[in-house]
N, CA and C atoms as a LAMMPS dump frame, in Angstrom:
ITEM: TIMESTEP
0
ITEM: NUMBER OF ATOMS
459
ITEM: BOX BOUNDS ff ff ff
-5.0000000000000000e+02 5.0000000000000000e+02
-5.0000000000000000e+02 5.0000000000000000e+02
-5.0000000000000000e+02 5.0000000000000000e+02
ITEM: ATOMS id mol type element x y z
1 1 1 N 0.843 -1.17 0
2 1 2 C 0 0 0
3 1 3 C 0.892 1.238 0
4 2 1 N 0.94 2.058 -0.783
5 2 2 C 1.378 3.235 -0.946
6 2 3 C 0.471 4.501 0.568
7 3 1 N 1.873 4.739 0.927
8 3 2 C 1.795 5.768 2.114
9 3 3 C 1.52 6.769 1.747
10 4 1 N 1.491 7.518 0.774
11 4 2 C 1.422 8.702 0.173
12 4 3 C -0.188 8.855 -0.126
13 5 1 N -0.992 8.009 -1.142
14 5 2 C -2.568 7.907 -1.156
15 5 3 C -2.988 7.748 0.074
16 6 1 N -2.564 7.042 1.079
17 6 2 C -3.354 6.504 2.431
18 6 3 C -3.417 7.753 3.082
19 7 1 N -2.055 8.82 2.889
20 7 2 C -1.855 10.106 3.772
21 7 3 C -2.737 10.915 3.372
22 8 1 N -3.229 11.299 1.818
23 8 2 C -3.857 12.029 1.431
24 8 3 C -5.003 11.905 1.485
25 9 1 N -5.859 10.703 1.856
26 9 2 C -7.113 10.087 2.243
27 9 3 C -7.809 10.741 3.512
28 10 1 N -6.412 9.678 4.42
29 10 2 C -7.006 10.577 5.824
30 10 3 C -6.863 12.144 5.879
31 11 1 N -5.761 12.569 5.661
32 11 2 C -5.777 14.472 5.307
33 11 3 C -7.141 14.909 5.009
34 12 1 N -7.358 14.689 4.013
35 12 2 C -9.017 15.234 3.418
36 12 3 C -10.246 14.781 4.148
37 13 1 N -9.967 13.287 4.353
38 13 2 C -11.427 13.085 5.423
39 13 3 C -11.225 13.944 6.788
40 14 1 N -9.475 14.478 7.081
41 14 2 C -9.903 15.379 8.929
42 14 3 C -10.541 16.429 7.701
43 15 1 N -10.118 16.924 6.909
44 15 2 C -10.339 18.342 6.919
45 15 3 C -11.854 18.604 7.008
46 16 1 N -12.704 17.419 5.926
47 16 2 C -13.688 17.131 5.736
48 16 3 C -14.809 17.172 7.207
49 17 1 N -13.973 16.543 8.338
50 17 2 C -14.655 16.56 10.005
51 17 3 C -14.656 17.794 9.825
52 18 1 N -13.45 18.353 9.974
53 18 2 C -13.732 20.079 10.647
54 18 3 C -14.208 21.197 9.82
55 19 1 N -14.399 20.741 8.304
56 19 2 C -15.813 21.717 7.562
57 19 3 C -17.459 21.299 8.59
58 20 1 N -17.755 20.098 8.41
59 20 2 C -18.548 19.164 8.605
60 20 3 C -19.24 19.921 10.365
61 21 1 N -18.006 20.064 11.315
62 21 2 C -18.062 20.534 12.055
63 21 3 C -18.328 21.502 12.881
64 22 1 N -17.838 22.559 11.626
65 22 2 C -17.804 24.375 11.663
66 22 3 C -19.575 24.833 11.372
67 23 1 N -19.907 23.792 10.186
68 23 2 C -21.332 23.838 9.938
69 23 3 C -22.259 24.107 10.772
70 24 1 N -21.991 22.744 11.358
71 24 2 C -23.029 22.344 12.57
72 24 3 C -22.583 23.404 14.05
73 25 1 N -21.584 23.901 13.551
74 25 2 C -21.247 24.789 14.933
75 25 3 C -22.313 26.399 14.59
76 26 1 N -22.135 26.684 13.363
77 26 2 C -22.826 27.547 12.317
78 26 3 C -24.39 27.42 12.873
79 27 1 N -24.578 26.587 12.465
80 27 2 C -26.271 26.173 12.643
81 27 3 C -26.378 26.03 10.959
82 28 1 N -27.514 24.7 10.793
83 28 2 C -27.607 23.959 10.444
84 28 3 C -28.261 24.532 9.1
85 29 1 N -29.468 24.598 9.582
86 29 2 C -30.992 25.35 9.469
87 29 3 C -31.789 23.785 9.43
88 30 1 N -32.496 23.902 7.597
89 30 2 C -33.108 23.377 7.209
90 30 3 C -32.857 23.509 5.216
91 31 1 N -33.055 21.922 4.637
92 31 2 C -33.223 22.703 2.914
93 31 3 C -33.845 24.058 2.5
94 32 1 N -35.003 24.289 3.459
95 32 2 C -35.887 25.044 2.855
96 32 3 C -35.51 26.538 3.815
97 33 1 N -35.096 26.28 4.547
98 33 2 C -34.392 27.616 5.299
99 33 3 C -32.53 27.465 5.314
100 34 1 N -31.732 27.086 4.833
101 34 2 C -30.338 26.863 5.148
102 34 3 C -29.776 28.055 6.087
103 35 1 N -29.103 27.952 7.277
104 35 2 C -28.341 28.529 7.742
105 35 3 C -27.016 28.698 7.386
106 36 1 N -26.433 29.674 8.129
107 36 2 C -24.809 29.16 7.557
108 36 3 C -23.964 28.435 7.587
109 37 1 N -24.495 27.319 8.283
110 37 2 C -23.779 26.349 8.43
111 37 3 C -23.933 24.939 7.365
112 38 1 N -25.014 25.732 6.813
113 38 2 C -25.266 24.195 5.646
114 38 3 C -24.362 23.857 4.667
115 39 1 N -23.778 25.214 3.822
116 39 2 C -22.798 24.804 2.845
117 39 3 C -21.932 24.588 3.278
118 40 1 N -21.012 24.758 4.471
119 40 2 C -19.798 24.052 5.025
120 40 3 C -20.142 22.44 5.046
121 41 1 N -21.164 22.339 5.914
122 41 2 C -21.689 21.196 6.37
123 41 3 C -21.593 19.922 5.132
124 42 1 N -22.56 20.599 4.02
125 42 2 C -22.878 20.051 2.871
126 42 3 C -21.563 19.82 2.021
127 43 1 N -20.597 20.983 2.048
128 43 2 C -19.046 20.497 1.059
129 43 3 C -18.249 19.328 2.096
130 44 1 N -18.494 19.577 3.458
131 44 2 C -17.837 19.026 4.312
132 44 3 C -18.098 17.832 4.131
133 45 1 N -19.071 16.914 4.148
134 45 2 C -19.612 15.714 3.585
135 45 3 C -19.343 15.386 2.301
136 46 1 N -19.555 15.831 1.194
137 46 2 C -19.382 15.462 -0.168
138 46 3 C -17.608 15.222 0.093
139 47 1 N -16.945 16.134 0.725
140 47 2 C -15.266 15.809 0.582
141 47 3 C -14.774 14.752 1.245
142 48 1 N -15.979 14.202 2.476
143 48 2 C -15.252 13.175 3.2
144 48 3 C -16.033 12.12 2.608
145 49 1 N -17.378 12.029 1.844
146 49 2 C -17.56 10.724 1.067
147 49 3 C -16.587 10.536 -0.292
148 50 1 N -16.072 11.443 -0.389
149 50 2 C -14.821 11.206 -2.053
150 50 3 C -13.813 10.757 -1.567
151 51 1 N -13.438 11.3 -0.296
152 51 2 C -12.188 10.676 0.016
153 51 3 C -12.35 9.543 0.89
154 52 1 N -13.529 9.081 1.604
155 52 2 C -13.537 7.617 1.602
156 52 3 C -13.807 6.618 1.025
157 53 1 N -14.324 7.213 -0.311
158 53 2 C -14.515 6.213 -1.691
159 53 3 C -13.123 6.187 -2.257
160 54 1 N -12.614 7.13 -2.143
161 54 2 C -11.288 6.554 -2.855
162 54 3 C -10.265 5.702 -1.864
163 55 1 N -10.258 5.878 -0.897
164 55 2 C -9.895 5.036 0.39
165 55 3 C -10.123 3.853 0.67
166 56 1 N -11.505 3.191 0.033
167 56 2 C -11.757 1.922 -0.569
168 56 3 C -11.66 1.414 -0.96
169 57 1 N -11.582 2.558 -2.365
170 57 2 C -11.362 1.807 -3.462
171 57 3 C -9.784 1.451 -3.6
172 58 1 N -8.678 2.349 -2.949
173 58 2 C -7.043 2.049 -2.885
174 58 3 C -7.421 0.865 -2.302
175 59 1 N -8.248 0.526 -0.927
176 59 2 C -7.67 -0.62 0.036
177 59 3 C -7.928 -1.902 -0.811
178 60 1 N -8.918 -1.331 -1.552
179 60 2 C -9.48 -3.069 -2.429
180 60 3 C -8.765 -3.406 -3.561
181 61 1 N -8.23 -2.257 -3.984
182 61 2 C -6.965 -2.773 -5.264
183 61 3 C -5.596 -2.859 -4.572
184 62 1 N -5.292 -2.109 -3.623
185 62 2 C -4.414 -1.883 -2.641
186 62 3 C -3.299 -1.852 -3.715
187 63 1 N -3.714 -0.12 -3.905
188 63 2 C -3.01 0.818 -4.828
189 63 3 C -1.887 0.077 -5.861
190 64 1 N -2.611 -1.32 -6.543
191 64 2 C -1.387 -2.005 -7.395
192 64 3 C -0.707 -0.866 -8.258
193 65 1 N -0.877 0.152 -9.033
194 65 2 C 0.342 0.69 -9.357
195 65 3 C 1.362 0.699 -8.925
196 66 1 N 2.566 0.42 -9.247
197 66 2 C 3.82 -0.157 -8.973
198 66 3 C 4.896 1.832 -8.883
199 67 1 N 4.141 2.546 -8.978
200 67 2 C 4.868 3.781 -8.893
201 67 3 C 5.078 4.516 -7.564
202 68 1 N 6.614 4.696 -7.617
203 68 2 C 6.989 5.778 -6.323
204 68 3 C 6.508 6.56 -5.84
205 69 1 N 6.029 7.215 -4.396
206 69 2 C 5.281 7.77 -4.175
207 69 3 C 6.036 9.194 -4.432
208 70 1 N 7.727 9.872 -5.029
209 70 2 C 8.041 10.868 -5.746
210 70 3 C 7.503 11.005 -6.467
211 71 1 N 7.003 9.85 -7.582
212 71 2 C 6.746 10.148 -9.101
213 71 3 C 5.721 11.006 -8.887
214 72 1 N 4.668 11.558 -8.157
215 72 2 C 3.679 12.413 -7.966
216 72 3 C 4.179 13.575 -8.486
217 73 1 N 5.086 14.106 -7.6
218 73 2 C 5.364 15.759 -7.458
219 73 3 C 6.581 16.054 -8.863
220 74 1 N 7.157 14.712 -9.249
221 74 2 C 8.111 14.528 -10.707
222 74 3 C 7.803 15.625 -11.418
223 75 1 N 6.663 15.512 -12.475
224 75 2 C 6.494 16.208 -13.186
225 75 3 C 5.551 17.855 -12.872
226 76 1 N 5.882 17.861 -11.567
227 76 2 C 4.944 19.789 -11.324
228 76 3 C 5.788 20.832 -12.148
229 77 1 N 5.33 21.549 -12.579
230 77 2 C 6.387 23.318 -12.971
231 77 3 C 5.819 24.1 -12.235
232 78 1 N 6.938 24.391 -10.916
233 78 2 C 6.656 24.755 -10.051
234 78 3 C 6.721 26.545 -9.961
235 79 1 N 7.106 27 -11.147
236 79 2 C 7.224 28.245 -11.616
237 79 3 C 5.862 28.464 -11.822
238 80 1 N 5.071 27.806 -12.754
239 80 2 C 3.593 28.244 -13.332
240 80 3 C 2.696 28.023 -11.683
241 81 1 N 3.234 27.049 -11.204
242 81 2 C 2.452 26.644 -9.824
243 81 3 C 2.622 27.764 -8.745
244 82 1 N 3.752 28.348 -8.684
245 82 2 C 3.784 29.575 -7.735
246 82 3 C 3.304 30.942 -8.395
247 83 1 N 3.433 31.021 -9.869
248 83 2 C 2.384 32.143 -10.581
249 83 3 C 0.943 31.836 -10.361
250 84 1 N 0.444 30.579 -10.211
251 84 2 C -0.907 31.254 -10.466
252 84 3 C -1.353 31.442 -9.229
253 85 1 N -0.705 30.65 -7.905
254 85 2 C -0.969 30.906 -6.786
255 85 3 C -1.338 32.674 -6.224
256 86 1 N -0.108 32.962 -6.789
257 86 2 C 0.332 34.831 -6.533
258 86 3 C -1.084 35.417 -7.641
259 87 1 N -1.49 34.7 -8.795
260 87 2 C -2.057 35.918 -9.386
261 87 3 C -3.453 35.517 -8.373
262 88 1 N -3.716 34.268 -8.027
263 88 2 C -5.183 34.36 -6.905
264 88 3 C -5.378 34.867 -6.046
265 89 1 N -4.016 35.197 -5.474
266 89 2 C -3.955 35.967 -3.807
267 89 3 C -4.265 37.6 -5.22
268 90 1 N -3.706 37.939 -6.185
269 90 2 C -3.968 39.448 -6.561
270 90 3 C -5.39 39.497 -7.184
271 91 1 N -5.548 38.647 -7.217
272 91 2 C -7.341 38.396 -7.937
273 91 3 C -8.225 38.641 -6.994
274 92 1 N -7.834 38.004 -5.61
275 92 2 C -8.798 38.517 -4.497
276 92 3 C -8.656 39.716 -3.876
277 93 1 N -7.339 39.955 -3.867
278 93 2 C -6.812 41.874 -3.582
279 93 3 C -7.642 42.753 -4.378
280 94 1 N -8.119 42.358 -6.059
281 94 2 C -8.459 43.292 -7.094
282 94 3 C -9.793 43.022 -7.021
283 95 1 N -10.037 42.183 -6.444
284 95 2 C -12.209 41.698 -6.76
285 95 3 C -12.546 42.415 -6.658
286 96 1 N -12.672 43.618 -5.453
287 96 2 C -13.25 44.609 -5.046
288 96 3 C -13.315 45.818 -6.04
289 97 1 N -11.948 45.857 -6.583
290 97 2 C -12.08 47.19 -6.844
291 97 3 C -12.344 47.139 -8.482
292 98 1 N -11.746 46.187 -9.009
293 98 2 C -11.528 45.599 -10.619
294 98 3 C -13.168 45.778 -11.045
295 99 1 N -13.888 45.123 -9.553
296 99 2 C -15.588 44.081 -9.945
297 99 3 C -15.484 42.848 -10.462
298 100 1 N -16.381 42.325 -10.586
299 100 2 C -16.627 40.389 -10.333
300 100 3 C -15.559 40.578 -12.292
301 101 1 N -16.635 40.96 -13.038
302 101 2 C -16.597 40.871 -14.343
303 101 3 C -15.085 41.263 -14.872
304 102 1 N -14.614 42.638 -14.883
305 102 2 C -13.072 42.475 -15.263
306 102 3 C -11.892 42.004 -14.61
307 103 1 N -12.207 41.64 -13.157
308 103 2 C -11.128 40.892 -12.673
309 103 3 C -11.356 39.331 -13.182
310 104 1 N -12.434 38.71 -13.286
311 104 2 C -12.159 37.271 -13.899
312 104 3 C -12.171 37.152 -15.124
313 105 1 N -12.305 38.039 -16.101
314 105 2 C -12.397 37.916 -17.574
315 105 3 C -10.605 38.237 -17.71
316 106 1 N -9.838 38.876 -16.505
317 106 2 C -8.586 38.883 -16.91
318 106 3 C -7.702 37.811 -16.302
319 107 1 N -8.221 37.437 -15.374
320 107 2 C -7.753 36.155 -14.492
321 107 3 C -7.832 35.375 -15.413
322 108 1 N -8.975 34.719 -15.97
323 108 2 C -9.076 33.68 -16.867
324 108 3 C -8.737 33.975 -17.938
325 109 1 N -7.805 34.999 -18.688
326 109 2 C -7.307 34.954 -20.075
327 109 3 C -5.844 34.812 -19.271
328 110 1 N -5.078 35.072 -18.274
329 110 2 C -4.195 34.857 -17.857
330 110 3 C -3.486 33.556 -17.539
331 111 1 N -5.029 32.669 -17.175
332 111 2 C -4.581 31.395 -16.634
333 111 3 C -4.825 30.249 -18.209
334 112 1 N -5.384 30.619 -19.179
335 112 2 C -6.139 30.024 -20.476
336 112 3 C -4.758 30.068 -21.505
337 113 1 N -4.337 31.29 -21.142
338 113 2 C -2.852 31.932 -22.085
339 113 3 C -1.994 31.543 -21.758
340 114 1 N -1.472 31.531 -20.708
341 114 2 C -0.187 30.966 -19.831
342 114 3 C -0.133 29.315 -19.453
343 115 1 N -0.843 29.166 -18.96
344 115 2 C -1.124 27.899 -18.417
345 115 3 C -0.87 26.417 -19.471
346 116 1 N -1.701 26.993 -20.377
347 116 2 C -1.745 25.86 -21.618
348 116 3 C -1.985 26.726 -22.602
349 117 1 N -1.006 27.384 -23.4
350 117 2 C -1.113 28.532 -24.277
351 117 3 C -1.836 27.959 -25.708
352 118 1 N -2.938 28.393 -26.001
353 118 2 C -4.171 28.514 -27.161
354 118 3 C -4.071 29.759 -27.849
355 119 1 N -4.565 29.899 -29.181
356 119 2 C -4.555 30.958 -29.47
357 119 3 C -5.483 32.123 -28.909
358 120 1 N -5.491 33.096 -29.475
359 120 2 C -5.499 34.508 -28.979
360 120 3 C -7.158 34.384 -28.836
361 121 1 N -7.785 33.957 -29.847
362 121 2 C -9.251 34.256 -30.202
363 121 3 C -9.928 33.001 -29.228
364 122 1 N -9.177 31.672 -29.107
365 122 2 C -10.132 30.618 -27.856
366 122 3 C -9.637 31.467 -26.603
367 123 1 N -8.711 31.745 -26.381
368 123 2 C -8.849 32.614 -25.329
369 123 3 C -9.434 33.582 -24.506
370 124 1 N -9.639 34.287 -25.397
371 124 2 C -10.91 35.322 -25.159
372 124 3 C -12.144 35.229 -25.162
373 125 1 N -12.669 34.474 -26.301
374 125 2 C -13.902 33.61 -26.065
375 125 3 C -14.23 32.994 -24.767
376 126 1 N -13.247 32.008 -24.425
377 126 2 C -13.148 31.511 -23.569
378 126 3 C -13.293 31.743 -22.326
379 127 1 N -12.825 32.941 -21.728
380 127 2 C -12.527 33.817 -20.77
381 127 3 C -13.851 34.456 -20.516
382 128 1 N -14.197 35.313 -21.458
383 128 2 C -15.511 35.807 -21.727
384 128 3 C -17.093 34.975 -21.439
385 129 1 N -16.846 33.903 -22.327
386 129 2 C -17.937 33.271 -22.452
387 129 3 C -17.929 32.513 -20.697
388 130 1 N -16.467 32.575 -20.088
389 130 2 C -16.936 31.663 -18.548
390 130 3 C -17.402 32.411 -17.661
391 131 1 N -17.152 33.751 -17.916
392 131 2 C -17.232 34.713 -17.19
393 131 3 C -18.656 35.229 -17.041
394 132 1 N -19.26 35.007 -18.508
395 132 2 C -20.93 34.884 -18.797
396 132 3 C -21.646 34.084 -17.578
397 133 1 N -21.05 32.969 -17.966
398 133 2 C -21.762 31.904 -17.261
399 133 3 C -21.377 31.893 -15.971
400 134 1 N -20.655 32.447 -15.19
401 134 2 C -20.439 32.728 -13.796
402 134 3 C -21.121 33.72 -13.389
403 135 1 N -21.647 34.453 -13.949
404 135 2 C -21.753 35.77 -13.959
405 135 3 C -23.541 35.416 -13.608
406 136 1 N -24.382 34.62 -14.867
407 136 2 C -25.446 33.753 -14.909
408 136 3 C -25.911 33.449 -13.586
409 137 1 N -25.081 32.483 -13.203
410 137 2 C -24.98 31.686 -12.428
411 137 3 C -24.921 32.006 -11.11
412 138 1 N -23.95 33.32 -10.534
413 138 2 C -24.152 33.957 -9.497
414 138 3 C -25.174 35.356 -9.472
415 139 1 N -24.642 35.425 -10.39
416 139 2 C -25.95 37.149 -10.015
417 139 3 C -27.107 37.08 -10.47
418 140 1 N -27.913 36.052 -11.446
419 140 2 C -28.982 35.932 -11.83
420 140 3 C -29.552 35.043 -11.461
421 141 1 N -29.162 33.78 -10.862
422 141 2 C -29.251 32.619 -10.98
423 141 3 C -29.698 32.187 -9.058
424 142 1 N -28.436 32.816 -9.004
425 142 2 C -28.066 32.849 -7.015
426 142 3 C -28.814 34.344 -6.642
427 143 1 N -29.001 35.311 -7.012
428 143 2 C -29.192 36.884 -6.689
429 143 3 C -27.826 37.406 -5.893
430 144 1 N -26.576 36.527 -6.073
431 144 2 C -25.305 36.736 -5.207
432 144 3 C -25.177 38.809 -5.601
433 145 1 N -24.666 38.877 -4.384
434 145 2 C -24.188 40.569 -4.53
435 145 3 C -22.325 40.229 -5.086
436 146 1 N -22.705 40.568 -6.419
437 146 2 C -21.276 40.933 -7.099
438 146 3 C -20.617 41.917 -6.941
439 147 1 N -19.228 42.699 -6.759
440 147 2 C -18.763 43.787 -7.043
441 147 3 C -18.684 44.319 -8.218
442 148 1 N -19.181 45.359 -8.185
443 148 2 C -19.201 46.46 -9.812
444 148 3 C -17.909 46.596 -9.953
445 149 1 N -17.337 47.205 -9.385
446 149 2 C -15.918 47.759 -9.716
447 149 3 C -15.614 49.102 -10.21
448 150 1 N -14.824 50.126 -10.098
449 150 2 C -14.994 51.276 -10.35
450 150 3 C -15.192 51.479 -12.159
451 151 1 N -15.321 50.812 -12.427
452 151 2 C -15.95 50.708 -14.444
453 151 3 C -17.079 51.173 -13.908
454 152 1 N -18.114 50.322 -13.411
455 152 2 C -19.289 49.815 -12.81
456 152 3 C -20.095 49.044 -13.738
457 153 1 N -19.525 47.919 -14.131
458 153 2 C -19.802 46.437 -14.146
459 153 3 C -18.96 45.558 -13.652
């Protein structure tokens, strides 16, 4: 059995307790009333049933891949991995002031371009069109309060 899957199993099922936890510390509510404690509660569960399905499922094949538990981290580029980290911490610095809409329409041509470089035109589409559908999805969809941003959209 590989130590490395078994570590990352239990890791996610604690973290999974202490979402799970924070919830119910939150208050609960009900479906039809949710408090704030439901979506912790609710991710908190979905993360500790994935990671004890996969915890199963390692113990019952009992992780036959024959690979080192290095070979994981082998192939990271840890350059692109510490950029996009830094541009999320500046994405959440800029939400406010950028607004929902031009800080992620530039986030996501940043991470679409760089990341796995496409041309110019799926990019933007791309960026655009997710940004639609987030956009859908939280402010029309959810009634979420978005930031305008000094544009004001």
């Amino acid at each position: 059995m590989k130590k490395t899957f078994l570590i990352n199993d239990l890791f996610w099922m604690a973290l999974a307790a202490a979402f799970c936890y924070g919830g119910i510390r939150l208050g609960f509510g009900s479906f039809h009333a949710p408090h704030a404690g439901f979506m912790p509660f609710l991710s908190g569960l979905i993360l500790g049933l994935l990671a004890l399905a996969d915890l199963i499922i390692g113990l019952a094949n009992r992780w036959k891949e024959d690979k080192d538990d290095r070979e994981i981290w082998a192939n990271i580029n840890w350059g692109k991995l510490l950029l996009t980290v830094a541009l999320l911490f500046v994405y959440t610095l800029l939400f406010s002031t950028l607004g929902f809409t031009l800080s992620t329409v530039l986030l996501l041509l940043f991470l679409f371009r760089v990341m796995e470089p496409k041309p110019w035109w799926v990019v933007i589409f791309s960026s655009v069109a997710c940004t639609a559908i987030f956009y859908l999805a939280f402010k029309v969809g959810l009634d979420s309060q978005l930031p305008r941003g000094f544009l004001g959209f």
